[in-house]
C-alpha positions in Angstrom: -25.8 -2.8 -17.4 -23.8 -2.4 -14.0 -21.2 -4.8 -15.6 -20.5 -2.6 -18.6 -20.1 0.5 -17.0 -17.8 -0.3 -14.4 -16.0 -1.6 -17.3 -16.3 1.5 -19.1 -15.4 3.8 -15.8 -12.1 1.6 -15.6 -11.2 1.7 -19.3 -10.1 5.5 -19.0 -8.7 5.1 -15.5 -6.4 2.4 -16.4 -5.4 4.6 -19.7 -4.9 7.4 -17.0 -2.9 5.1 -14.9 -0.2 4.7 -17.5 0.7 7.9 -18.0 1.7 8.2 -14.1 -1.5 10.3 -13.4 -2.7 7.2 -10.9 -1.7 3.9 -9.9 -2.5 0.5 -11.8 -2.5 -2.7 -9.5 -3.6 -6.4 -9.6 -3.5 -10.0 -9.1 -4.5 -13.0 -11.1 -5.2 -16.6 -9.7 -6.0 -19.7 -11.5 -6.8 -23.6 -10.3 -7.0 -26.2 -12.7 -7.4 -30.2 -11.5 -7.8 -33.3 -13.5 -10.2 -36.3 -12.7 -9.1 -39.8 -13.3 -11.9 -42.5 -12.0 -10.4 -44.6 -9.1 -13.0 -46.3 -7.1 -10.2 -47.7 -4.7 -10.0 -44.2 -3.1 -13.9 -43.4 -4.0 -13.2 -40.8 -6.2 -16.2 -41.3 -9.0 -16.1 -40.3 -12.5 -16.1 -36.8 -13.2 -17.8 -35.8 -16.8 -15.1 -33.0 -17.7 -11.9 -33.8 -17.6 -10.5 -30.5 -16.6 -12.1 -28.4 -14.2 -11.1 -24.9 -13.2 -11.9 -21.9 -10.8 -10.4 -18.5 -11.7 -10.0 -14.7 -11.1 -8.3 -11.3 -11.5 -8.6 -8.1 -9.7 -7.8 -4.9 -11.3 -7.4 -1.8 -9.1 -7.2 2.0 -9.8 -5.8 4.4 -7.3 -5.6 8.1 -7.3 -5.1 10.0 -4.2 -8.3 10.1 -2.2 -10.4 7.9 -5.2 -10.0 4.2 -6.1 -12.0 1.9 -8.3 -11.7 -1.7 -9.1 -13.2 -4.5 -10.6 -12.9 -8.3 -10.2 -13.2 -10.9 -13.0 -14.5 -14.3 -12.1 -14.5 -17.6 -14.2 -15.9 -21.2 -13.2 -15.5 -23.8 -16.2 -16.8 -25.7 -14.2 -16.0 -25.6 -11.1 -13.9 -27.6 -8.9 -15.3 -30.8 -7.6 -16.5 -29.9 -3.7 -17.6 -26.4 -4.6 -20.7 -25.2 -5.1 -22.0 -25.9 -8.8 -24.0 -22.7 -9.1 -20.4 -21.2 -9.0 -20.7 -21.4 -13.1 -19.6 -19.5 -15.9 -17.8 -16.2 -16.3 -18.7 -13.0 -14.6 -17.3 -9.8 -13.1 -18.8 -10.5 -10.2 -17.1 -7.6 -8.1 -16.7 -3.7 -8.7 -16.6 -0.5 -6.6 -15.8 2.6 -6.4 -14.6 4.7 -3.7 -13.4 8.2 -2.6 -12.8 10.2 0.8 -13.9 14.0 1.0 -13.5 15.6 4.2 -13.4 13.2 6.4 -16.2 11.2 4.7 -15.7 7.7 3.0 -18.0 6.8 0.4 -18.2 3.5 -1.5 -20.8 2.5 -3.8 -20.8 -0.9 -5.3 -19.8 -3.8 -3.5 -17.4 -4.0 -0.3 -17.0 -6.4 2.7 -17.8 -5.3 5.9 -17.6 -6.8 9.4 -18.9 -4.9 13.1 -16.9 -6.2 15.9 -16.4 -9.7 16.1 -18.6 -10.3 13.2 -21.7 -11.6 15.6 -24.1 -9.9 13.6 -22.6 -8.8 10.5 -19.1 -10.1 8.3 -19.2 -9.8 4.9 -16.4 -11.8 3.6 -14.5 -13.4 0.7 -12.8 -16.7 1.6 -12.2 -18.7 -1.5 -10.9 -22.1 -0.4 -14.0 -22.4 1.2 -16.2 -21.1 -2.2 -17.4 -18.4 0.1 -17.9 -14.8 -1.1 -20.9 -12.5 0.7 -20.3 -9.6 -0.5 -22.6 -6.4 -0.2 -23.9 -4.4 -3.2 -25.0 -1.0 -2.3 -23.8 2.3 -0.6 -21.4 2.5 2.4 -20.6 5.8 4.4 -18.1 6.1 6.6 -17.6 9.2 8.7 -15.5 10.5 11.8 -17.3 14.1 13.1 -14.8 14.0 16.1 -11.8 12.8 17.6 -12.2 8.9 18.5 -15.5 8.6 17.4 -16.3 6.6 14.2 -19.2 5.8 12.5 -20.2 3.3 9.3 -23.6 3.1 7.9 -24.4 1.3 4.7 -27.7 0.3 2.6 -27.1 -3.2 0.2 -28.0 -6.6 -0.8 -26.0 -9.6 -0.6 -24.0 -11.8 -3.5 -25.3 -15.2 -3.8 -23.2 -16.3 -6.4 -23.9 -14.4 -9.8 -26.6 -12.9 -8.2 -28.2 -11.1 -5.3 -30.3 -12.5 -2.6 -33.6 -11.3 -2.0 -33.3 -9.6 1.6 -32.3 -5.5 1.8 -29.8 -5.1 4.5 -29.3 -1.8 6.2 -26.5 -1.4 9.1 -24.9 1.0 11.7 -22.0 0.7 13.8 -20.2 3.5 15.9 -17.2 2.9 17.8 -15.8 5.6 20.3 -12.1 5.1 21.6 -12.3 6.7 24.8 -8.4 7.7 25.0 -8.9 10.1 22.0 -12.0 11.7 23.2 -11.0 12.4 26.0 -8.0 14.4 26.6 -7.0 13.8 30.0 -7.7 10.0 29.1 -4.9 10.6 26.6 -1.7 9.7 28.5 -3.2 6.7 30.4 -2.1 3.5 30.2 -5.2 1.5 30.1 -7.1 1.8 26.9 -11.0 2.1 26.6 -12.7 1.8 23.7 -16.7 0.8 23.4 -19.1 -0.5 20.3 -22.1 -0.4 18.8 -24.1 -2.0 16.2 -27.1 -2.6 14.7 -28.1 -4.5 11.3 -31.6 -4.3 10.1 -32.9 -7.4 7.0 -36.2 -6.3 5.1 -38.2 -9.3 3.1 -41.3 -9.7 2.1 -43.7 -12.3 3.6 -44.7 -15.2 2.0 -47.9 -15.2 0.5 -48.6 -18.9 0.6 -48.2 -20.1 3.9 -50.4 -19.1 6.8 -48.1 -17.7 9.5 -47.2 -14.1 9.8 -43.4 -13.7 8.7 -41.3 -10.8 10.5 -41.1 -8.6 7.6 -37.9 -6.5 8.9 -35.8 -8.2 11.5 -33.1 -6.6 13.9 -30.3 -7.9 15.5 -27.7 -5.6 18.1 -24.4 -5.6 19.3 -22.5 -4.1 22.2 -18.8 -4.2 22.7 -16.3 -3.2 24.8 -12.2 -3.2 24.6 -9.9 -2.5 27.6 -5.8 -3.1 27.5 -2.5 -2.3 28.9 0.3 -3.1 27.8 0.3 -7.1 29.6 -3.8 -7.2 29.7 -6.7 -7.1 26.9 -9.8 -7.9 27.6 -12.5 -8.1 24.6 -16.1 -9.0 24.9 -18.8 -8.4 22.6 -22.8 -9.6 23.2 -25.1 -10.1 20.3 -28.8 -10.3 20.2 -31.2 -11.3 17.1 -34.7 -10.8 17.2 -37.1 -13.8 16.1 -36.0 -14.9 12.6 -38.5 -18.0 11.9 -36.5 -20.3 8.9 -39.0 -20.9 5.7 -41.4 -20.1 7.7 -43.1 -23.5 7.7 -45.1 -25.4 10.3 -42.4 -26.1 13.1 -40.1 -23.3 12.3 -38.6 -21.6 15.6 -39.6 -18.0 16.8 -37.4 -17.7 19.3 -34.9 -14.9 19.6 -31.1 -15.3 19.0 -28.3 -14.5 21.3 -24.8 -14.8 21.7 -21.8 -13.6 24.1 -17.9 -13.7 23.7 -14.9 -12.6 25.4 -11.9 -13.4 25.0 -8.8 -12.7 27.5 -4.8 -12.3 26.8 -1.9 -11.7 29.4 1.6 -11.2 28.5 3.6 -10.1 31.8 6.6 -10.9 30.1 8.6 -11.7 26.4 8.3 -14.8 26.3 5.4 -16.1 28.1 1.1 -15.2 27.6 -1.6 -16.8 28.7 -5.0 -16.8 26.7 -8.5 -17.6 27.5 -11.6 -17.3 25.1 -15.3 -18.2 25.9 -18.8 -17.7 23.9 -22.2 -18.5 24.2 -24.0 -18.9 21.3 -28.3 -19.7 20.7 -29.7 -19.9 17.5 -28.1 -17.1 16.0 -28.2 -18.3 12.5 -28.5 -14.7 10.8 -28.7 -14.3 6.9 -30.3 -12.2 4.5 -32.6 -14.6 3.3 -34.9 -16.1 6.1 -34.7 -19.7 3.1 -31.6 -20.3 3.0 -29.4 -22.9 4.0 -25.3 -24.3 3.9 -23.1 -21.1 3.8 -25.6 -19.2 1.3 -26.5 -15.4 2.6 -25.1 -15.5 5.6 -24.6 -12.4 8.1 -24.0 -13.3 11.7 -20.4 -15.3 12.1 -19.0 -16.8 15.2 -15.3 -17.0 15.6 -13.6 -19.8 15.6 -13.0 -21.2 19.2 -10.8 -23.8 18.8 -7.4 -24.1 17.8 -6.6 -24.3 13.9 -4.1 -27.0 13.0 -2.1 -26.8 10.1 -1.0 -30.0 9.6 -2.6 -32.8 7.5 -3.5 -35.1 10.4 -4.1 -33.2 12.8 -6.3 -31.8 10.7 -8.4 -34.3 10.0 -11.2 -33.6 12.3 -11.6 -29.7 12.2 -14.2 -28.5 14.3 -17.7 -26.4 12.9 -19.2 -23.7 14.8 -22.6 -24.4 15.7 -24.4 -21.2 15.5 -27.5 -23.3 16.4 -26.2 -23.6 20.1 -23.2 -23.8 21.3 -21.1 -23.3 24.8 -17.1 -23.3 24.5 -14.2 -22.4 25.6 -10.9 -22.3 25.0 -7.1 -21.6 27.3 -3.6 -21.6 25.6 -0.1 -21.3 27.8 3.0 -20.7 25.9 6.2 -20.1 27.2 9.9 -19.9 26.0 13.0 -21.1 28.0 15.6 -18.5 27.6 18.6 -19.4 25.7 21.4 -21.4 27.6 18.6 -22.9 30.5 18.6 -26.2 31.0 15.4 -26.7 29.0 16.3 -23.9 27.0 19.8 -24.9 25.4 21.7 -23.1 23.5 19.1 -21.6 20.8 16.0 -21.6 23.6 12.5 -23.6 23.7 9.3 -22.7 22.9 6.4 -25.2 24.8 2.4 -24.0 23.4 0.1 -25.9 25.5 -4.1 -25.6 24.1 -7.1 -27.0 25.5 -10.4 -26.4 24.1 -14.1 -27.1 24.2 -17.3 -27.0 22.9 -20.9 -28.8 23.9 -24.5 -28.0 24.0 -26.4 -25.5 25.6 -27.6 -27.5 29.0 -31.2 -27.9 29.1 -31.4 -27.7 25.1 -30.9 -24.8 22.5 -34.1 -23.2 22.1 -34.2 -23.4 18.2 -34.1 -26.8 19.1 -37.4 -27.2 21.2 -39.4 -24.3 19.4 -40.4 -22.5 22.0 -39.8 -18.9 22.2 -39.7 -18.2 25.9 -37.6 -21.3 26.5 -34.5 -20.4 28.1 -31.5 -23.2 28.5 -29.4 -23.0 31.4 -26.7 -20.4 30.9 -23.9 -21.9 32.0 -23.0 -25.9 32.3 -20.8 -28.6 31.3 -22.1 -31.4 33.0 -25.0 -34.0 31.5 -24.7 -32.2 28.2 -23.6 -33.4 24.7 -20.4 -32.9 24.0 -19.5 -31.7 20.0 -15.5 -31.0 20.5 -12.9 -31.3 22.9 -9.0 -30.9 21.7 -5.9 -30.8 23.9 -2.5 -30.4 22.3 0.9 -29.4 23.1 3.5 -27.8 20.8 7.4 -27.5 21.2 9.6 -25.7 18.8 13.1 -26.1 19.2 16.3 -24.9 17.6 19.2 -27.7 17.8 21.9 -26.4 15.8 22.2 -23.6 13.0 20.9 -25.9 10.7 18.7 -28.5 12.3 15.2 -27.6 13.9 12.2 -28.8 14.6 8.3 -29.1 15.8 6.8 -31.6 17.8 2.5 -31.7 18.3 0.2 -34.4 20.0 -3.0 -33.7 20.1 -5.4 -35.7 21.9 -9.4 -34.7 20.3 -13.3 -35.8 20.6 -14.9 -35.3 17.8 -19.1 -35.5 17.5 -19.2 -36.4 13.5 -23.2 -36.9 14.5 -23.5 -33.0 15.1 -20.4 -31.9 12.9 -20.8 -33.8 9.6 -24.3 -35.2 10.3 -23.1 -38.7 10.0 -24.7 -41.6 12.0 -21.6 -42.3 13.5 -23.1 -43.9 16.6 -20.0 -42.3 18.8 -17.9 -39.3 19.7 -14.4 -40.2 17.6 -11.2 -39.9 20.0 -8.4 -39.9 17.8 -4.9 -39.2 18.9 -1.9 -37.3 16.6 1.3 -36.9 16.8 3.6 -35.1 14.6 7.0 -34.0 14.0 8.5 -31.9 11.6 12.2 -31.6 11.3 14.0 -29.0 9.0 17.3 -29.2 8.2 19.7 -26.2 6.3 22.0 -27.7 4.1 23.2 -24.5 2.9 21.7 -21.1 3.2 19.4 -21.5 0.5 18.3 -25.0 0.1 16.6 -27.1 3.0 15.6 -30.3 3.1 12.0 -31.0 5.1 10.9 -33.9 6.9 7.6 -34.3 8.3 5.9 -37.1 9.9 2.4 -38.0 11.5 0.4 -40.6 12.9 -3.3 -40.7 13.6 -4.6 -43.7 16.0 -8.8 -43.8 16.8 -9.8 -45.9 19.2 -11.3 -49.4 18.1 -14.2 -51.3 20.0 -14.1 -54.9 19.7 -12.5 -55.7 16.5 -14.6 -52.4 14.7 -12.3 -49.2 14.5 -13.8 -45.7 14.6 -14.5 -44.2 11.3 -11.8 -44.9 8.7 -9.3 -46.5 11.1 -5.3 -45.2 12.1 -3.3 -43.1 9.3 0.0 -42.8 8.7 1.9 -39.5 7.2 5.3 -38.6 5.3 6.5 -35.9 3.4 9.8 -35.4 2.2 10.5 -31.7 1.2 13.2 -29.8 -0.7 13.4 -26.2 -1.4 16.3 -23.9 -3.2 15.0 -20.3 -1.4 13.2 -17.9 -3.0 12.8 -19.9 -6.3 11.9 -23.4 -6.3 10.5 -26.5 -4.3 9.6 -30.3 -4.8 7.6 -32.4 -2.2 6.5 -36.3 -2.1 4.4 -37.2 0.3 1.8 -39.8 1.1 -1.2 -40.6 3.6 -1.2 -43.7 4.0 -4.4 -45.9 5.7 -3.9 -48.4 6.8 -7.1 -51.0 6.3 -9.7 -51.1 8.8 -13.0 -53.2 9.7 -16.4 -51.6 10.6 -19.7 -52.9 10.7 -19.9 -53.0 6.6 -16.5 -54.9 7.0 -13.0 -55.3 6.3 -11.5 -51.7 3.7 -7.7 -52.5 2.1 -4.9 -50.2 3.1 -4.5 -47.5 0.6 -1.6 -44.9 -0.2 -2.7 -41.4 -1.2 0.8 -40.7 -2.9 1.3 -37.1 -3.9 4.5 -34.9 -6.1 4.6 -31.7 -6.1 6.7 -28.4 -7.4 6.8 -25.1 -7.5 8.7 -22.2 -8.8 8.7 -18.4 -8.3 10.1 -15.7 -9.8 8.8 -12.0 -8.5 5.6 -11.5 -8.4 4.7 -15.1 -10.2 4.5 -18.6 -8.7 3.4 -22.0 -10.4 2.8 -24.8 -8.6 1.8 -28.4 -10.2 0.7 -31.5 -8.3 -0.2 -34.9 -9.4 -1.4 -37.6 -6.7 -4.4 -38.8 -5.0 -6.6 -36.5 -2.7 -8.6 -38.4 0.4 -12.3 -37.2 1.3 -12.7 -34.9 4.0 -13.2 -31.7 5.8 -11.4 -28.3 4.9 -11.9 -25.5 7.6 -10.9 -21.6 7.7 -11.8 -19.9 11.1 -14.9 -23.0 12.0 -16.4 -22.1 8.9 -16.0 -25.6 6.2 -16.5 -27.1 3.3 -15.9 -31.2 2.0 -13.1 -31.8 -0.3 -14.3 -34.9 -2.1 -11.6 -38.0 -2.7 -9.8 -37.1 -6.4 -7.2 -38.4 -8.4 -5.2 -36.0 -11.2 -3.1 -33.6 -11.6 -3.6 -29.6 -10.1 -2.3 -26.7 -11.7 -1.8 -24.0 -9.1 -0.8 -20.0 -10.7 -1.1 -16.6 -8.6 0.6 -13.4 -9.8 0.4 -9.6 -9.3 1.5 -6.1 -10.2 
């Protein structure tokens, strides 16, 4: 019944929108892949031949009011995301209008307080994640620098909702705006609150007590000039026992960030970020598990790399328990230095790292007044450790290029939850040269190299890879790219695997608003990342079908 009148609220909106009384807008994506069986690469045999995730959005606008809707299609769903992502659905529709200052939107919206410690409601759909709320939001500003939200909803679990009622709060008061003589200053102040409240029923069947309604806080704070900002947030979760079976852990969560940037200068910045993080696994449904129902979200605190390779062992947060940190450097030598030449030099330099709480996470031992030392990095067990340099340099008008090596640890016991044995070190390095062979077409080169370190005649995990792509592209309308991963065999304790090439075309063409892009090669197993949040990408073989449009 929701479905079908959203529909029918749109139907004369849309016939209002094209006779100028409002404004029609939209987009439309579709990916389709083939399967071919090739047990060389691991990829097994898929049953459909032709798998395919879809949607289209469809907005209404009209001065202060605005309605959408968004259709969703899975036949089936591509391999690596979740199955129960099936069948068609308009799985999103709102509506929303502002009256005086207030903000009302009933239906579903995405929502996120702060950082996101206790509450981000998100849509990120490489990653087959979409939490949407379904419910009422208010948002409301009674006075100059102070803002306030406030909403009442359930959560999307696929085509449906999960079972827990979630009811939040968040003010945020700028203190620059309040206050008047605050107005002309040069440091800023602004200060946060938030809570988020989850209501579900206790389970009959088993004989502990469930929290019923569980509530979880936030304070944050923002100061800046115009070289410093400073940003720290602390989060705290009251007990949240899992399933709610025998061993399940009543301890409390908590979690503390802050993160640091100075920029004295064009040209040069410095950045530091740290959190704390214990057991603040937070979702709307005290039974669930993998990315299903999630609330609380902990930035990423390591650096996201683009390229394929270096890639290749992206890190997970660990809302379990986690201590990291993270420091980036860039700088730029002016133009005609000696390191600068004649077009100037960019140098990034990134170290991060992440470990254990010292002394153990307490959703770890159980025990609700444990408390694990609150700062350490020595004895404890290391998950991630990256440090990587960058240079970006202009040679000519028409040749430049990008250099990276990268130099990780990576725990694929904790991470994956492999039985590896032992922390991966795998060294990258990667350049990327691009050169202009007239001012609309470019020619791409781009090569990497991936060594882990080998014990004896065993090499870690899959062994060394090697990396090439060859790219050509006439601006705005068209490209083509070959490239191939290539590994090259290896021997670990189940014994010598052959080399194999993971060869890969691919083109694309845009015109406007519309691009197509079609792809036919092999696909190697692995981990796909968006802001320490991933998914696996299983090994395939076919052809993809990639087309995105709007209006």
């Amino acid at each position: 019944m929701k479905k079908i009148f959203f529909v029918l609220l749109l139907s004369p909106l849309i016939i209002l929108g094209q006779d100028n009384l409002g404004q029609i807008s939209g987009d439309f994506f579709i990916n389709a892949q083939t399967y071919n069986e090739d047990a060389k690469i691991g990829a097994g045999k898929v049953s459909e031949y032709l798998l395919m995730n879809g949607y289209s959005n469809i907005r209404f606008t009209k001065g202060n009011f605005s309605a959408g809707l968004r259709y969703e299609s899975y036949l089936n769903a591509l391999e690596g995301f979740d199955p129960r992502y099936q069948g068609n659905s308009i799985a999103h529709r709102y509506a929303q209008y502002k009256i005086e200052g207030l903000d009302i939107t009933v239906g579903n919206f995405y929502e996120q307080f702060g950082n996101g410690l206790i509450l981000r409601s998100y849509e990120e759909k490489q990653l087959g994640i979409d939490n949407s709320m379904d419910g009422i939001r208010l948002k409301y500003s009674p006075t100059k620098g102070l803002y306030l939200k406030g909403f009442i909803a359930k959560q999307r679990l696929f085509f449906e909702l999960g079972p827990g009622i979630i009811r939040g709060f968040d003010a945020e008061l700028n203190i620059n705006d309040a206050l008047n003589f605050l107005s002309e200053s040069k440091i800023k102040y602004t200060l946060g609150g938030s809570f988020i409240s989850r209501y579900q029923g206790d389970i009959d069947n088993i004989p502990y007590d469930m929290p019923e309604n569980v509530g979880a806080y936030a304070i944050r704070t923002n100061i800046s000039t115009d070289k410093i900002t400073l940003n720290t947030e602390y989060a705290y979760k009251e007990n949240d026992p899992k399933g709610g079976f025998s061993g399940s852990n009543f301890a409390p969560g908590k979690a503390l960030i802050t993160n640091l940037s100075y920029s004295p200068k064009k040209g040069f910045g410095l950045i530091f970020e740290a959190h704390r993080v214990d057991n603040m696994d937070f979702r709307s449904d005290r039974t669930a598990t993998l990315q299903d129902l999630t609330l609380s979200y902990i930035p990423a605190i390591t650096k996201q790399h683009v390229y394929s390779l270096a890639a290749f062992y992206p890190f997970a947060t660990q809302p379990i328990g986690e201590l990291g940190f993270q420091g980036e450097l860039y700088y730029t030598f002016k133009k005609k230095s000696k390191l600068g030449g004649k077009y100037g030099t960019k140098i990034t330099a990134n170290y991060s790292r992440v470990n254990a709480l010292n002394g153990g996470s307490s959703v770890l031992t159980g025990i609700e007044e444990h408390t694990p030392m609150f700062f350490s990095i020595k004895n404890e067990t290391l998950f991630f450790r990256d440090a990587n340099i960058e240079v970006r340099k202009k040679l000519s008008k028409k040749v430049k290029f990008t250099a990276n090596y990268i130099d990780l640890i990576y725990n694929k016991d904790i991470i994956e939850g492999k039985n590896n044995g032992k922390n991966i070190n795998a060294k990258i390095g990667v350049l990327d040269i691009s050169y202009k062979i007239k001012p609309k077409k470019t020619l791409r080169l781009e090569l990497q190299y991936l060594a882990v370190n080998k014990n004896k005649k065993y090499y870690q995990d899959k062994g060394n890879w090697t990396m090439g792509m060859l790219e050509y592209t006439i601006s705005p309308k068209w490209f083509f790219a070959l490239s191939d991963q290539y590994n090259g065999g290896y021997t670990d304790v189940d014994g010598e695997h052959d080399a194999v090439h993971y060869l890969n075309f691919s083109c694309g063409y845009t015109k406007k608003a519309n691009r197509f892009v079609l792809g036919y090669g092999k696909q190697r197993e692995g981990i796909f990342c968006a802001g320490g949040v991933c998914r696996r990408v299983p090994s395939s073989n076919g052809l993809t079908l990639t087309i995105t449009s709007s209006f």
